[in-house]
C-alpha positions in Angstrom: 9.7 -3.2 10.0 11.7 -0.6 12.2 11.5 2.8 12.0 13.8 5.6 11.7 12.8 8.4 14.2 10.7 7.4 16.9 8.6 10.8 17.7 5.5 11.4 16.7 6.8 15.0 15.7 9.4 13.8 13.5 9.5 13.0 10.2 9.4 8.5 10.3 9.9 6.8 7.3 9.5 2.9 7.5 11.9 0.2 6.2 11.9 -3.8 6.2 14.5 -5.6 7.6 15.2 -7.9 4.5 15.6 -4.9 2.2 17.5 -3.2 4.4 20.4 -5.3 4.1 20.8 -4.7 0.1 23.7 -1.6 0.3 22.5 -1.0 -3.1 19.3 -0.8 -2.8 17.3 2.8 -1.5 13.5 2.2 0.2 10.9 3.2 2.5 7.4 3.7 3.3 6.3 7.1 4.6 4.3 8.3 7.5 2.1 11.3 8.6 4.3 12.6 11.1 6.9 15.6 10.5 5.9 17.2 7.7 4.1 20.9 6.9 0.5 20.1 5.7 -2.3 22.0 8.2 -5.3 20.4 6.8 -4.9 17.1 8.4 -3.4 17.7 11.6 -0.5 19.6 13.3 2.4 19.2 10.9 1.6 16.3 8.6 3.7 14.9 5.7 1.2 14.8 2.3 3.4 13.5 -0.3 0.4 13.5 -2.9 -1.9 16.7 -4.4 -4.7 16.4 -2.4 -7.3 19.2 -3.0 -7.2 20.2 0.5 -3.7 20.9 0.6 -1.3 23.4 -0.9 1.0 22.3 -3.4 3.7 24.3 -2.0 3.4 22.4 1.7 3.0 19.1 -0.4 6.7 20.3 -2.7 8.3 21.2 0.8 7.1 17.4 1.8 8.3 15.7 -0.8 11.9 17.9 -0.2 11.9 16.7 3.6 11.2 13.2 2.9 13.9 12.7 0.0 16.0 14.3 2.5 15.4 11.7 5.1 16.2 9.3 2.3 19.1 10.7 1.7 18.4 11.6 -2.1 17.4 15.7 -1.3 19.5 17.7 -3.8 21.4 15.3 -6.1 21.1 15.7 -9.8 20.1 12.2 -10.2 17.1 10.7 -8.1 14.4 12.2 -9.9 10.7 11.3 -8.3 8.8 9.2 -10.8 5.5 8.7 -10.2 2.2 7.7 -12.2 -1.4 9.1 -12.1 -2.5 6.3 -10.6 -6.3 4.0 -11.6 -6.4 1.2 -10.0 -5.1 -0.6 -12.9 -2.6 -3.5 -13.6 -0.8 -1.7 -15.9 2.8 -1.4 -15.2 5.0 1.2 -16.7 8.9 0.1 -17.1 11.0 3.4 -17.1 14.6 3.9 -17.7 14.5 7.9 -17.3 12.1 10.5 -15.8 8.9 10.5 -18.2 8.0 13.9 -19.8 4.9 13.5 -18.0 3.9 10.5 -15.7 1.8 7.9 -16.8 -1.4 6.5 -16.2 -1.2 3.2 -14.2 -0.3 1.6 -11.4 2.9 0.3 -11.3 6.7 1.0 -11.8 9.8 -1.0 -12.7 13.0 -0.4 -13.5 16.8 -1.5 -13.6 18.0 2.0 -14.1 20.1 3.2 -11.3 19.2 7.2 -9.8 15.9 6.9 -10.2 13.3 7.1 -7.2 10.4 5.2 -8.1 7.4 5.9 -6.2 3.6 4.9 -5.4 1.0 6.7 -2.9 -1.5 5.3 -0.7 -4.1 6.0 2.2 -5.2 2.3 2.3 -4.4 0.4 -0.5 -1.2 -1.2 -0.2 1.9 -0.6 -1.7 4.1 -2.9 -2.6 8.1 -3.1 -3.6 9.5 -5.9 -5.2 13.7 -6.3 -5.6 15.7 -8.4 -7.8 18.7 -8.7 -5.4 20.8 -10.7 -8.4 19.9 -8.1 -11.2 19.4 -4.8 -9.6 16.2 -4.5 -10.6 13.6 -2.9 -8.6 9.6 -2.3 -8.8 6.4 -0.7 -7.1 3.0 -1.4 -7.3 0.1 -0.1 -5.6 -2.2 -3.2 -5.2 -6.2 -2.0 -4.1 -8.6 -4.7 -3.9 -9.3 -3.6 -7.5 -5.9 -3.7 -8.9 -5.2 -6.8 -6.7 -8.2 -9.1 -8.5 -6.3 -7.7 -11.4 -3.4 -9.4 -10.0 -0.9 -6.1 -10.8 1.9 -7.9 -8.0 1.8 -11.0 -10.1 1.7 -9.4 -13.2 5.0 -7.2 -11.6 6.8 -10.3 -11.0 6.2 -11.7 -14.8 7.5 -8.1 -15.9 10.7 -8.0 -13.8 11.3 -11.4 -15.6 10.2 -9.8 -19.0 12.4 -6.7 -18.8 15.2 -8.0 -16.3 15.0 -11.3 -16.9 14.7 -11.8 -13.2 14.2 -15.0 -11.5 11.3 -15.7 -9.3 13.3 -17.5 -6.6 16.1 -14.0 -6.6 12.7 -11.9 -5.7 12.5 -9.7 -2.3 9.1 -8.5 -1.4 7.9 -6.0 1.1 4.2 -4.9 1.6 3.7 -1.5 3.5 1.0 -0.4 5.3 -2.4 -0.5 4.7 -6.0 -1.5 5.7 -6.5 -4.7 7.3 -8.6 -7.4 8.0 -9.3 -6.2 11.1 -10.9 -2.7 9.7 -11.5 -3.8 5.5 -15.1 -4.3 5.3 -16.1 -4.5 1.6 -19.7 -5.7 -0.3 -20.5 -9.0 -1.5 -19.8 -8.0 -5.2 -15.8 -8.2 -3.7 -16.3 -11.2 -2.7 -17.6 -12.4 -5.6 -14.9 -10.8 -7.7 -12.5 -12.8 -5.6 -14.1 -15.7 -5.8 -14.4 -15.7 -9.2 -10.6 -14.9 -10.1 -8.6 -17.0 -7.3 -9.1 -20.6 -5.9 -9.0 -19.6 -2.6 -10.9 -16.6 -2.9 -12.8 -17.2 -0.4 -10.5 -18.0 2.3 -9.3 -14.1 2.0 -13.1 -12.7 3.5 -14.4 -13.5 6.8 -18.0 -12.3 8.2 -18.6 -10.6 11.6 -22.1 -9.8 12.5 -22.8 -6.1 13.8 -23.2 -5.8 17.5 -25.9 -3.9 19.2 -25.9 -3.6 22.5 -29.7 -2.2 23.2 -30.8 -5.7 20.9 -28.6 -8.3 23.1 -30.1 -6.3 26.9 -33.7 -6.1 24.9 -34.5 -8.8 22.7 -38.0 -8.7 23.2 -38.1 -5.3 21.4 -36.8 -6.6 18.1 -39.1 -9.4 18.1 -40.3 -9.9 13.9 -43.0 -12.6 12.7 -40.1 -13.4 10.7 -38.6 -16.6 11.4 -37.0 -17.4 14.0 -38.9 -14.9 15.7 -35.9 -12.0 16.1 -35.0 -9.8 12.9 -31.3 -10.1 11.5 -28.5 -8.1 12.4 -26.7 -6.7 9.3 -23.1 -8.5 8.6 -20.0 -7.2 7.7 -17.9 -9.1 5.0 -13.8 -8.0 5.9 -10.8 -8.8 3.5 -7.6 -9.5 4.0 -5.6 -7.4 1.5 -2.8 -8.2 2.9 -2.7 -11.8 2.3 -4.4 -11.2 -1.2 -1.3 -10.4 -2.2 1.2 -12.3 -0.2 -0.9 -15.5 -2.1 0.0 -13.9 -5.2 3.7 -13.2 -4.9 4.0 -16.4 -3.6 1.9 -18.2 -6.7 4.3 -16.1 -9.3 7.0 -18.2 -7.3 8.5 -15.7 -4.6 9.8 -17.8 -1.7 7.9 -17.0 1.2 10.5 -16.2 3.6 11.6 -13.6 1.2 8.2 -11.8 1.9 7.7 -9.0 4.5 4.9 -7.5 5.5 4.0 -4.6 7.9 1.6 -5.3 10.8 0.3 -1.8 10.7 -3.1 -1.4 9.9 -3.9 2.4 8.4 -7.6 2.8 10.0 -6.2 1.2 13.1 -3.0 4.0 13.0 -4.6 7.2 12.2 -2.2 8.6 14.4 0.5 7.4 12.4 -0.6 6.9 8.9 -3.2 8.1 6.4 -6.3 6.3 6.0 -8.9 7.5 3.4 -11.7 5.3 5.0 -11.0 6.0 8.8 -10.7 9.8 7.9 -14.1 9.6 5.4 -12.2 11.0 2.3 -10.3 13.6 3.6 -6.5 12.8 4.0 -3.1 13.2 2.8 -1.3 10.3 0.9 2.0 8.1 2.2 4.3 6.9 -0.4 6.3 4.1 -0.9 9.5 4.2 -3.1 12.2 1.8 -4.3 15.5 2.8 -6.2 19.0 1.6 -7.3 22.2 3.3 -5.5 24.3 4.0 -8.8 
């Protein structure tokens, strides 16, 4: 996934390298850098309304990073975006709503419009129908992902567009990994109770503590087998949550890209709403047609 811009103090929006060869197509996850939001850091880019921002640094944003798209200015390309719920409802839109809607996810086959979904760990995900010109976005938390909204997408391309799951081009942007996703048993269990391999998406790691391991005569119990328990940590792997599921709706593997970079792990690079305890600005990730 390459990026244009390579400075930290530039405005970086990231692209796939499957997607990137549709001429037709427009896309492109954001990052933090280049931007004009103070609360978060230097000169950061918040495309959403967070409540610690301004919404005239967040308008001026939004301006720079259409720009960088190359969509700043034209009369078409309106921003279409939804009040998001961690839903699987999908809205298909063939103009810019009145107001925007309450779900979490987009589609459309309507050329000029930039479809768009925002994130600070969840993942966001674009889907292209590279034989009808259709296009979708969905923003896939672990909630919306046992809901299975990127499965449900596909089956609503088809509905709409009457796309074909074998035509399908999938990216999934940046987000939280395994590495950093640590969620409680109930997730698990959700998981479990909703996919097959459910399991097979969690792994355990148990907390180290380095005073216990040089002292374990201190933490001595009566409790069997003589030591008390460490806590463990239960992780997911969001990403591969939803690479199963695009590929169970019938998307050919190799047309499925995803980006390696983890949110908590890229704080300098990305938002992440867990590393950053709540307060941070939002990426986007947006999908359109070239008329």
């Amino acid at each position: 996934m390459p990026t244009r811009g390579a400075a930290k103090s530039i405005l970086v929006i990231l692209e796939t390298s499957r997607l990137k060869r549709l001429p037709w197509l427009i896309h492109g996850f954001s990052t933090r850098t280049g931007g004009h939001s103070r609360p978060y850091g230097g000169n950061a880019l918040n495309l959403g309304f967070t409540k610690q921002d301004s919404g005239l640094a967040v308008e001026r944003n939004r301006a720079e990073f259409r720009r960088k798209l190359g969509v700043n200015g034209k009369p078409r390309w309106p921003l279409v975006t939804l009040r998001q719920v961690h839903s699987d409802v999908i809205h298909p839109v063939a103009a810019l709503p009145d107001h925007p809607g309450v779900g979490d996810g987009l589609v459309t086959a309507t050329p000029g419009l930039l479809l768009a979904i925002q994130t600070a760990d969840c993942l966001p995900v674009i889907v292209v129908d590279r034989k009808q010109r259709a296009v979708g976005v969905f923003h896939a938390g672990w909630r919306g992902t046992v809901k299975r909204i990127v499965e449900k997408g596909v089956g609503e391309m088809r509905r709409w567009f009457g796309s074909k799951p074998g035509d399908l081009e999938a990216a999934i942007g940046p987000g939280v990994h395994n590495c950093c996703y640590v969620v409680g048993e109930e997730v698990r269990d959700n998981f479990a109770s909703q996919f097959a391999y459910g399991v097979e998406l969690f792994h355990e790691l148990k907390e180290s503590d380095p005073v216990r391991e040089k002292y374990p005569l201190l933490f001595l119990t009566a409790r069997a087998p003589g030591h008390s328990k460490l806590p463990v940590n239960i992780f997911l792997d969001l990403v591969e949550a939803n690479r199963r599921q695009l590929v169970d709706a019938g998307v050919p593997a190799k047309h499925i890209e995803a980006s390696p970079l983890c949110t908590s792990c890229r704080t300098d690079l990305l938002f992440s709403y867990r590393a950053e305890k709540g307060v941070t600005g939002r990426l986007m990730g947006v999908v359109g047609i070239r008329p």
